[in-house]
py3Dmol code that shows the C-alpha trace and the ligand (Angstrom):
import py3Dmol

protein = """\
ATOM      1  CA  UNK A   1     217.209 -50.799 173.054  1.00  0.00           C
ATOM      2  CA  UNK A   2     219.464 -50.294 176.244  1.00  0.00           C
ATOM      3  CA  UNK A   3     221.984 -48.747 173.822  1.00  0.00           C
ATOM      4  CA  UNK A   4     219.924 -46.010 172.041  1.00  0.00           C
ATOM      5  CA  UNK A   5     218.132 -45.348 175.756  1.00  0.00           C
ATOM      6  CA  UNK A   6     222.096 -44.675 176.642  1.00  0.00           C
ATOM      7  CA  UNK A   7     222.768 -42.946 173.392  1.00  0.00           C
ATOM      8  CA  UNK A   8     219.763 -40.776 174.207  1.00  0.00           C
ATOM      9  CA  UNK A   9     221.177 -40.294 177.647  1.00  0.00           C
ATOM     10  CA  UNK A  10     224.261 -38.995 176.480  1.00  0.00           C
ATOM     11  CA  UNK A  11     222.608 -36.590 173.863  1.00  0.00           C
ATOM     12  CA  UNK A  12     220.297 -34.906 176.406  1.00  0.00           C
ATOM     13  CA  UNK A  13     223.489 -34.185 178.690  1.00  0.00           C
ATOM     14  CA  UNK A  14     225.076 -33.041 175.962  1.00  0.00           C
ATOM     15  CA  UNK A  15     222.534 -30.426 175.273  1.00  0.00           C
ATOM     16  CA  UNK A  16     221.514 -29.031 179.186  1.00  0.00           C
ATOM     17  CA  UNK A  17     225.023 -29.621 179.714  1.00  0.00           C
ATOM     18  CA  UNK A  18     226.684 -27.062 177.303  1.00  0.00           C
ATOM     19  CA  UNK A  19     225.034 -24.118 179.445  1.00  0.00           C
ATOM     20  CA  UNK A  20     227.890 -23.127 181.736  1.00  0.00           C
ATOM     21  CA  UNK A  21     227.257 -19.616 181.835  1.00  0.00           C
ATOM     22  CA  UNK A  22     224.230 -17.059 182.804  1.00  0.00           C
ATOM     23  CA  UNK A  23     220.626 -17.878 181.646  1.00  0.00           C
ATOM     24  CA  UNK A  24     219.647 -17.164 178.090  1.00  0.00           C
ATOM     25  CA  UNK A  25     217.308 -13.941 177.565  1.00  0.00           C
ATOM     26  CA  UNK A  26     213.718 -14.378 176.067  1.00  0.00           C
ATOM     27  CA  UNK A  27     213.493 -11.067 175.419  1.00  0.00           C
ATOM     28  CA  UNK A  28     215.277  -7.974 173.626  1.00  0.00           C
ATOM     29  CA  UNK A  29     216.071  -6.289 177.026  1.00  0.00           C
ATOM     30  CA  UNK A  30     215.077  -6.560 180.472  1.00  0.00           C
ATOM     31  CA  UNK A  31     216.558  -3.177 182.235  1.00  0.00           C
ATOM     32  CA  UNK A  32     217.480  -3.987 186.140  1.00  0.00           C
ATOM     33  CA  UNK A  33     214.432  -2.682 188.610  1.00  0.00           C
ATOM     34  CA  UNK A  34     216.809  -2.137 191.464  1.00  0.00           C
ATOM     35  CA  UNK A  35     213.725  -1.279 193.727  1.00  0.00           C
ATOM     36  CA  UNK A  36     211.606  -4.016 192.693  1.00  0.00           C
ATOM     37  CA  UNK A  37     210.458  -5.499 195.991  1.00  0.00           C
ATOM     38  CA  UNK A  38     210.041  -9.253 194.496  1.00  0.00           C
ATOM     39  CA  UNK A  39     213.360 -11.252 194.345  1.00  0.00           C
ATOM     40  CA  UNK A  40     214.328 -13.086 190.943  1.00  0.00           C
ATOM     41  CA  UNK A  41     217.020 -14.958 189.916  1.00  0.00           C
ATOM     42  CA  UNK A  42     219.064 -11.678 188.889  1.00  0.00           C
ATOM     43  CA  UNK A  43     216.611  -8.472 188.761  1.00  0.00           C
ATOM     44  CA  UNK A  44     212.903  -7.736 187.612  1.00  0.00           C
ATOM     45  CA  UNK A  45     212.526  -5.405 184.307  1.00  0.00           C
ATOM     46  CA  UNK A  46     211.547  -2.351 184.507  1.00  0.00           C
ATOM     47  CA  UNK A  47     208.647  -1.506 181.717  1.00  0.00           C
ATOM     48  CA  UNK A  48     211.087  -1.603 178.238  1.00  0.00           C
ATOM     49  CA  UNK A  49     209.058   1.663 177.214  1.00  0.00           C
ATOM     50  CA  UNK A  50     210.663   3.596 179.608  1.00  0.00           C
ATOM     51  CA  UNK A  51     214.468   2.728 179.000  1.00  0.00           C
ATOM     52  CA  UNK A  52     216.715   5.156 177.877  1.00  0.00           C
ATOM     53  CA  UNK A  53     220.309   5.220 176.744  1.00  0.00           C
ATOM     54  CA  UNK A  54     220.991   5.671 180.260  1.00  0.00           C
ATOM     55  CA  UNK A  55     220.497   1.913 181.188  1.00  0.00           C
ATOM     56  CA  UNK A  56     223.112   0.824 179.360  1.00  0.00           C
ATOM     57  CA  UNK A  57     225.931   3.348 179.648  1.00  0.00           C
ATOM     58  CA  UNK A  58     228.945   4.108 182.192  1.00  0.00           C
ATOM     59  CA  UNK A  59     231.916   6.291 182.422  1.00  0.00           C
ATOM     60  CA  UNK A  60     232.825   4.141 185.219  1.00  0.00           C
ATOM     61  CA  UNK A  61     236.038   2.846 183.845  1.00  0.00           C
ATOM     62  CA  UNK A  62     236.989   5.874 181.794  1.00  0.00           C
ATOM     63  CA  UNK A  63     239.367   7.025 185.181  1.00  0.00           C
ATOM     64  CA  UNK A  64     241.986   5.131 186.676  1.00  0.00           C
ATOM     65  CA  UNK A  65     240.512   3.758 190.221  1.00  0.00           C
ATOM     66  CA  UNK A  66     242.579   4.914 193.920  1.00  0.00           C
ATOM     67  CA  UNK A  67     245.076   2.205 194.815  1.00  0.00           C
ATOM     68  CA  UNK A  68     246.003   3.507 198.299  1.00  0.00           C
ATOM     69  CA  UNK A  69     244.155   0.776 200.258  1.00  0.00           C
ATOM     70  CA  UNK A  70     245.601  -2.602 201.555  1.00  0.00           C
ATOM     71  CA  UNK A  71     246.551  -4.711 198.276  1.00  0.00           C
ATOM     72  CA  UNK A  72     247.531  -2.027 196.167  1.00  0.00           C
ATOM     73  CA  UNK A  73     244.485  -2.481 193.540  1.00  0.00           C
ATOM     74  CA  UNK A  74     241.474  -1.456 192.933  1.00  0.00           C
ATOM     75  CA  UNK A  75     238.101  -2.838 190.837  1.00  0.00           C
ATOM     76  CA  UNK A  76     236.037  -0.963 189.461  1.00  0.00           C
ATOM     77  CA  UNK A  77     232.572  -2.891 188.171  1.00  0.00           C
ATOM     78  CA  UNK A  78     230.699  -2.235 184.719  1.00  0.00           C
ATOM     79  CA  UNK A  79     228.289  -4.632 185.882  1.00  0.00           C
ATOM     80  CA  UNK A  80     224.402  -5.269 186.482  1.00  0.00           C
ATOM     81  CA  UNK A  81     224.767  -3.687 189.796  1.00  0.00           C
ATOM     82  CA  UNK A  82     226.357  -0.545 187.608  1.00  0.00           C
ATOM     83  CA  UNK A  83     224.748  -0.737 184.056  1.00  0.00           C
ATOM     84  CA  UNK A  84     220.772  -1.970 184.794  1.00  0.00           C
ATOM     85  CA  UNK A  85     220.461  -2.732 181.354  1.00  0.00           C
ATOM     86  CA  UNK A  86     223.236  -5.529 181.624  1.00  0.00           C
ATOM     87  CA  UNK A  87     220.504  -7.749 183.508  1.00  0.00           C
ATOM     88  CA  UNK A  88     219.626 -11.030 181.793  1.00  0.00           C
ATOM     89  CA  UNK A  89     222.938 -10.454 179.127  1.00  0.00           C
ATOM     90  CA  UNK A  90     225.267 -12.595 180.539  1.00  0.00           C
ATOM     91  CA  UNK A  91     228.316 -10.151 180.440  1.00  0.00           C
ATOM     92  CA  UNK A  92     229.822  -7.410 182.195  1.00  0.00           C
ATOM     93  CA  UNK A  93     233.234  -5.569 182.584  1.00  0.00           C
ATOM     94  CA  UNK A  94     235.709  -4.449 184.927  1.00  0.00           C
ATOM     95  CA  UNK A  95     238.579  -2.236 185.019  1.00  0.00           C
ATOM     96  CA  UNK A  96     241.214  -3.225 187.281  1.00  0.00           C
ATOM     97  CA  UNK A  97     244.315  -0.767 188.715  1.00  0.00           C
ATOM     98  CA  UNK A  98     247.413  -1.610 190.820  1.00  0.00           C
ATOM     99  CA  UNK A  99     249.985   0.413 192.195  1.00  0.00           C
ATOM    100  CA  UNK A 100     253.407  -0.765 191.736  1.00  0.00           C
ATOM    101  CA  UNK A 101     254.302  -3.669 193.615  1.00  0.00           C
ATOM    102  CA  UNK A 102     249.720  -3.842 193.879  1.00  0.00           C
ATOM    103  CA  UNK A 103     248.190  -7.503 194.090  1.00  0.00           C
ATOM    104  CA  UNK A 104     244.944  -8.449 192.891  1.00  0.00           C
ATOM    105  CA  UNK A 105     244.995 -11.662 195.710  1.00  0.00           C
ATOM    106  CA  UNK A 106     244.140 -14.879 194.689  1.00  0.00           C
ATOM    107  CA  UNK A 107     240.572 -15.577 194.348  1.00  0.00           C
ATOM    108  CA  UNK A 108     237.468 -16.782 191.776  1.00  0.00           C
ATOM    109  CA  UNK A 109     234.350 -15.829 189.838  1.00  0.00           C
ATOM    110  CA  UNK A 110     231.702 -18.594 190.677  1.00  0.00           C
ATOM    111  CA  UNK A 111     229.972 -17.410 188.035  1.00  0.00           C
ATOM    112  CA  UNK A 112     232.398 -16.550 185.255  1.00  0.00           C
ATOM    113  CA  UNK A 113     235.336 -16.881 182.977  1.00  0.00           C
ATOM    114  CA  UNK A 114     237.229 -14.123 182.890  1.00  0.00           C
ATOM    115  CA  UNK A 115     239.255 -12.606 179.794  1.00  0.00           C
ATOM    116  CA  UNK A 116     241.712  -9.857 180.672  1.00  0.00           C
ATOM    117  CA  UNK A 117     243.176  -6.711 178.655  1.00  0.00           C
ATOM    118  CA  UNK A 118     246.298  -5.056 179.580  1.00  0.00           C
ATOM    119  CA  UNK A 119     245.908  -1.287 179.115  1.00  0.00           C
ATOM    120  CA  UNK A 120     248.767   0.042 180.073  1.00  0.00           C
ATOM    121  CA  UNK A 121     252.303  -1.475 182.710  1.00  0.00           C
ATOM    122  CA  UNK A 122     253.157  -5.248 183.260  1.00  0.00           C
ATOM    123  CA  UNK A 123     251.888  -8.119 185.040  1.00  0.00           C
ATOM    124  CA  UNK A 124     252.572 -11.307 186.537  1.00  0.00           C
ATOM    125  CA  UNK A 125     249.099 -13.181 186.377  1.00  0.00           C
ATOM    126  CA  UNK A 126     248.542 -16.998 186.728  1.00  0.00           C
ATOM    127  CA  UNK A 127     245.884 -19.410 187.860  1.00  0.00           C
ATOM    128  CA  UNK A 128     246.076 -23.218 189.476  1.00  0.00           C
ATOM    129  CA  UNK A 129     244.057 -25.808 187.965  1.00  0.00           C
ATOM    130  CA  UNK A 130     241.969 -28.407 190.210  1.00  0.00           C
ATOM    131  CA  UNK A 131     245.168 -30.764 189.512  1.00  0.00           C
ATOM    132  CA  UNK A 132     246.871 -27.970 191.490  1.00  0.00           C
ATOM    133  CA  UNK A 133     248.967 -27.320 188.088  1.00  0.00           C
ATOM    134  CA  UNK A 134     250.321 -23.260 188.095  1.00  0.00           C
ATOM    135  CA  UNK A 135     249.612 -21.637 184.762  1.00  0.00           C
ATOM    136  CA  UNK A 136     251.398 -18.295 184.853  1.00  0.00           C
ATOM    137  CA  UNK A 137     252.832 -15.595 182.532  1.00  0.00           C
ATOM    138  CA  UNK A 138     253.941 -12.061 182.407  1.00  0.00           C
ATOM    139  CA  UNK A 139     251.731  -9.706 180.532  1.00  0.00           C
ATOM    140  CA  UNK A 140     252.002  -6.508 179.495  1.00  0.00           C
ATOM    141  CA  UNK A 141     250.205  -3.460 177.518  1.00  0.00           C
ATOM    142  CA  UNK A 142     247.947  -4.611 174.272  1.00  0.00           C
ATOM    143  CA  UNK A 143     248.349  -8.390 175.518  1.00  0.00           C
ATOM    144  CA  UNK A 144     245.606 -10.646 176.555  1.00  0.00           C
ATOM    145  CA  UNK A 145     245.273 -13.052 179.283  1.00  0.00           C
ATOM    146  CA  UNK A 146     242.492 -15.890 180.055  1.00  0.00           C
ATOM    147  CA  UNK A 147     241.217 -17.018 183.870  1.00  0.00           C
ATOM    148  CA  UNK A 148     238.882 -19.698 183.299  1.00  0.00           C
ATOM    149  CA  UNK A 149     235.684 -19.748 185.302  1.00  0.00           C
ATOM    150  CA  UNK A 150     235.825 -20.870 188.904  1.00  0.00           C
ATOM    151  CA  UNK A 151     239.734 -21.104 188.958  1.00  0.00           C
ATOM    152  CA  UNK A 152     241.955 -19.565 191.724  1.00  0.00           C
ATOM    153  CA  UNK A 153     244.021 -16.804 189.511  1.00  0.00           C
ATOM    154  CA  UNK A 154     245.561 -13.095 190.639  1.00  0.00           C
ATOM    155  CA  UNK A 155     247.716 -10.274 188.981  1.00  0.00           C
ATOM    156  CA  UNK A 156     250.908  -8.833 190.763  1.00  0.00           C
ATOM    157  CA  UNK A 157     252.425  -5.774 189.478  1.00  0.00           C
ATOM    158  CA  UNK A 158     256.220  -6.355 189.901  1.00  0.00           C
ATOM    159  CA  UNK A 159     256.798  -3.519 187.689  1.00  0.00           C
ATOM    160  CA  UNK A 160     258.465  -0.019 188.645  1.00  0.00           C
ATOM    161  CA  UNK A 161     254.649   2.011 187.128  1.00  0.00           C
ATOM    162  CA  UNK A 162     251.400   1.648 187.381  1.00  0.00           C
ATOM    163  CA  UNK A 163     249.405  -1.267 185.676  1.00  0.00           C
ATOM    164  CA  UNK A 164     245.694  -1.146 184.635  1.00  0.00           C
ATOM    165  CA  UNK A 165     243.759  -3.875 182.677  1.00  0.00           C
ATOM    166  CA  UNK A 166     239.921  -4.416 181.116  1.00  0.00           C
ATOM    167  CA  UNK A 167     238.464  -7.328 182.514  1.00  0.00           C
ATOM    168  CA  UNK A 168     235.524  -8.838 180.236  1.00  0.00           C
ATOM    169  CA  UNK A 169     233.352 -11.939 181.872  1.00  0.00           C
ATOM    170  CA  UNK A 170     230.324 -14.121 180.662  1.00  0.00           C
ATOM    171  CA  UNK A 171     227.956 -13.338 183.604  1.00  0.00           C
ATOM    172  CA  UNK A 172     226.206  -9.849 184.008  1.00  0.00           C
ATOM    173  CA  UNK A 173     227.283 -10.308 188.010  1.00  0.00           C
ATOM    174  CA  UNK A 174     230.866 -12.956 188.215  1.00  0.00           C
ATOM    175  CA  UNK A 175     230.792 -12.883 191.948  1.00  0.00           C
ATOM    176  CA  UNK A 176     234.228 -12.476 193.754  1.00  0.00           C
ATOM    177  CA  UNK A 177     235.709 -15.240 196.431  1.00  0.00           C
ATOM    178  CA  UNK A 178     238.796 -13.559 197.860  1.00  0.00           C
ATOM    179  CA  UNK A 179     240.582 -16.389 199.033  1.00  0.00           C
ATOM    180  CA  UNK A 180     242.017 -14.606 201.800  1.00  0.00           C
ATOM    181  CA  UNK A 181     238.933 -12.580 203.557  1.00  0.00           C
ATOM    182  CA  UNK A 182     236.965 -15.201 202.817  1.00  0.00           C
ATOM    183  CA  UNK A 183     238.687 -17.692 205.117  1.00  0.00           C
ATOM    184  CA  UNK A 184     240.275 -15.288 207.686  1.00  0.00           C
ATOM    185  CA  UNK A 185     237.277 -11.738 207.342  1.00  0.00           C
ATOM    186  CA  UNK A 186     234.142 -13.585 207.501  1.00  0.00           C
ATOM    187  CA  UNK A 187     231.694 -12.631 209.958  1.00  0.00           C
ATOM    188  CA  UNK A 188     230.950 -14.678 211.980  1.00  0.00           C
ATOM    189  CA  UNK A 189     234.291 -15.781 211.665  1.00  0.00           C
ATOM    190  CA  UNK A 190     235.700 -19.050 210.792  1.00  0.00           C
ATOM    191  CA  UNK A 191     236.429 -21.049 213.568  1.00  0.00           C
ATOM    192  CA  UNK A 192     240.630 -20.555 214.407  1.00  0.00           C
ATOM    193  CA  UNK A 193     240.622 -24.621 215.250  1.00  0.00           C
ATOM    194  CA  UNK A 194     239.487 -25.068 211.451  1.00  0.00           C
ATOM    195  CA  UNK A 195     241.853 -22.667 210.351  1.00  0.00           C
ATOM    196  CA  UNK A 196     245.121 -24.196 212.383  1.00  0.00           C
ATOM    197  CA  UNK A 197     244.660 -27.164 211.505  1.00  0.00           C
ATOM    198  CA  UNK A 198     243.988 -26.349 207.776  1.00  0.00           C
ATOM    199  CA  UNK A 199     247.142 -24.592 207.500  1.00  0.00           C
ATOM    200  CA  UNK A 200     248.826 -26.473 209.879  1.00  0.00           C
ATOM    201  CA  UNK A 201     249.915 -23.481 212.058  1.00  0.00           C
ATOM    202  CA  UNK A 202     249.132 -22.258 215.519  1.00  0.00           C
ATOM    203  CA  UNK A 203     246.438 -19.825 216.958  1.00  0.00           C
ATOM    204  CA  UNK A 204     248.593 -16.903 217.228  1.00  0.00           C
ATOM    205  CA  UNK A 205     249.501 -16.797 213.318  1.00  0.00           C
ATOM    206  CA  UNK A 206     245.537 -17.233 212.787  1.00  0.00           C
ATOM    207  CA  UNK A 207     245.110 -14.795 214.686  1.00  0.00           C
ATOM    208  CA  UNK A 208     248.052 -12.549 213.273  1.00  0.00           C
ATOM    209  CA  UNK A 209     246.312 -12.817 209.853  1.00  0.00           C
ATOM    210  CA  UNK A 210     242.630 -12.133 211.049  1.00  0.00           C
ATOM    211  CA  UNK A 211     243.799  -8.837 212.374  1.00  0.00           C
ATOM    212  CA  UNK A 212     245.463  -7.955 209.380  1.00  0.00           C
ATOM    213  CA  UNK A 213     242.918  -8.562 207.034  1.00  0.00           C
ATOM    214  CA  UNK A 214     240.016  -7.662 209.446  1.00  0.00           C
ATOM    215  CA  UNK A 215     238.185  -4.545 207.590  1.00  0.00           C
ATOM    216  CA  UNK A 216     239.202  -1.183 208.920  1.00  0.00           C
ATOM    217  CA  UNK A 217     236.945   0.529 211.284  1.00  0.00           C
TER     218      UNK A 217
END
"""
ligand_1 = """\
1
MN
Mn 239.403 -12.189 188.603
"""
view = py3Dmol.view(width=600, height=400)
view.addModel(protein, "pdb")
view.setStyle({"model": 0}, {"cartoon": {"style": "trace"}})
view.addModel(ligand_1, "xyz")
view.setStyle({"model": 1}, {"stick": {}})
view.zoomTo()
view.show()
C-alpha cells in the first residue's frame, strides 16, 4: 500500500512538475489591458471583440538598435510589454545588436530559456552551469545557439563588424538579471561590506565599479 501511495507520489510530481514555463491559456487570446487598474499575474484582457491586428504586430526589430551606450549592445523587446496580444502565450522575442568588440554582460532570464539566431557577424556566447561548468562556442550568421532558463550566459562580439541576433524565449515577459548592475547599480545599494568580502577585494575597487556602472545622470 506504502508503495503505490509512493508510486502515486511520484506520478503527481511528475505531472505539476513538467510545467517549467509560463501558465497555460484557457482561452483563444487575452490582449494585454495595460491600463487595467487591477493587478494579475501578467495583465487583464481587454474585451476580445475589440482586438485588432494591431495587438499582435511590431516592426520593432525590423531596424538594427543604437549601440553607442556603455556595453556596446543593445535589446530591443518583442514582448508583452511591446505586443499586448503576447499576454498569457508564453513567448516573446528579442533582437539583440552589438558593436564590434559589444558585450551582452553576463546575466539570466528567471523566467525563460532562451534560443538565439545569428542574423548577421560572429559571436562568442557561453553559459556556466550550477556545477560552475563553462559551455561556450563561437557562432556566427544562420547558426543557432541555446541558453537554458535561469543560467548565467552572454555574447561578446570579438569580430571586426557588427553582430545582430533573434532571440526567441518561452515566457511572454523572461525578466533580465544583469549580473553586474544588479550587484553593484541597485538602489538602495548593496551594502560595500557584502560586496568586499564577496569578491574578496577592498572598498575602493567596490567603489571603483559602483561608479562605473552607476546609471548616467
Ligand atoms: Mn539572455
Amino acid at each position: 500500500m506504502a508503495a503505490v501511495f509512493a508510486l502515486f507520489l511520484v506520478a503527481l510530481a511528475t505531472v505539476f512538475g513538467s510545467s517549467a514555463a509560463d501558465p497555460d491559456m484557457l482561452q483563444d487570446i487575452c490582449v494585454a489591458d495595460y491600463a487595467a487598474g487591477v493587478k494579475v499575474n501578467g495583465f487583464v484582457c481587454k474585451d476580445a471583440a475589440n482586438a485588432t491586428a494591431e495587438d499582435f504586430f511590431s516592426a520593432g526589430l525590423a531596424k538594427p538598435g543604437l549601440t553607442n551606450n556603455t556595453f556596446g549592445s543593445l535589446v530591443t523587446a518583442a514582448n508583452v510589454q511591446k505586443i499586448p496580444g503576447l499576454n498569457t502565450l508564453g513567448v516573446s522575442l528579442a533582437r539583440i545588436d552589438y558593436a564590434p568588440g559589444g558585450i551582452n554582460p553576463p546575466h539570466t532570464h528567471p523566467r525563460a530559456t532562451e534560443i538565439v539566431y545569428v542574423l548577421e557577424g560572429v559571436l562568442d556566447v557561453g553559459f556556466i552551469t550550477t556545477a560552475n561548468k563553462l559551455i561556450s562556442k563561437t557562432i556566427q550568421k544562420g547558426e543557432v545557439f541555446v541558453f537554458p532558463k535561469g543560467l548565467v550566459h552572454f555574447q561578446n562580439n570579438n569580430g571586426k563588424g557588427p553582430a545582430s541576433v533573434i532571440a526567441g524565449f518561452n515566457s511572454q515577459l523572461q525578466g533580465t538579471v544583469n549580473i553586474a548592475l544588479t550587484l553593484f547599480a541597485a538602489t538602495p545599494e548593496v551594502p560595500d561590506h557584502v560586496l568586499t568580502k564577496t569578491f574578496m577585494v577592498g572598498t575602493k575597487m567596490v567603489d571603483k565599479i559602483k561608479s562605473r556602472l552607476a546609471p548616467k545622470a
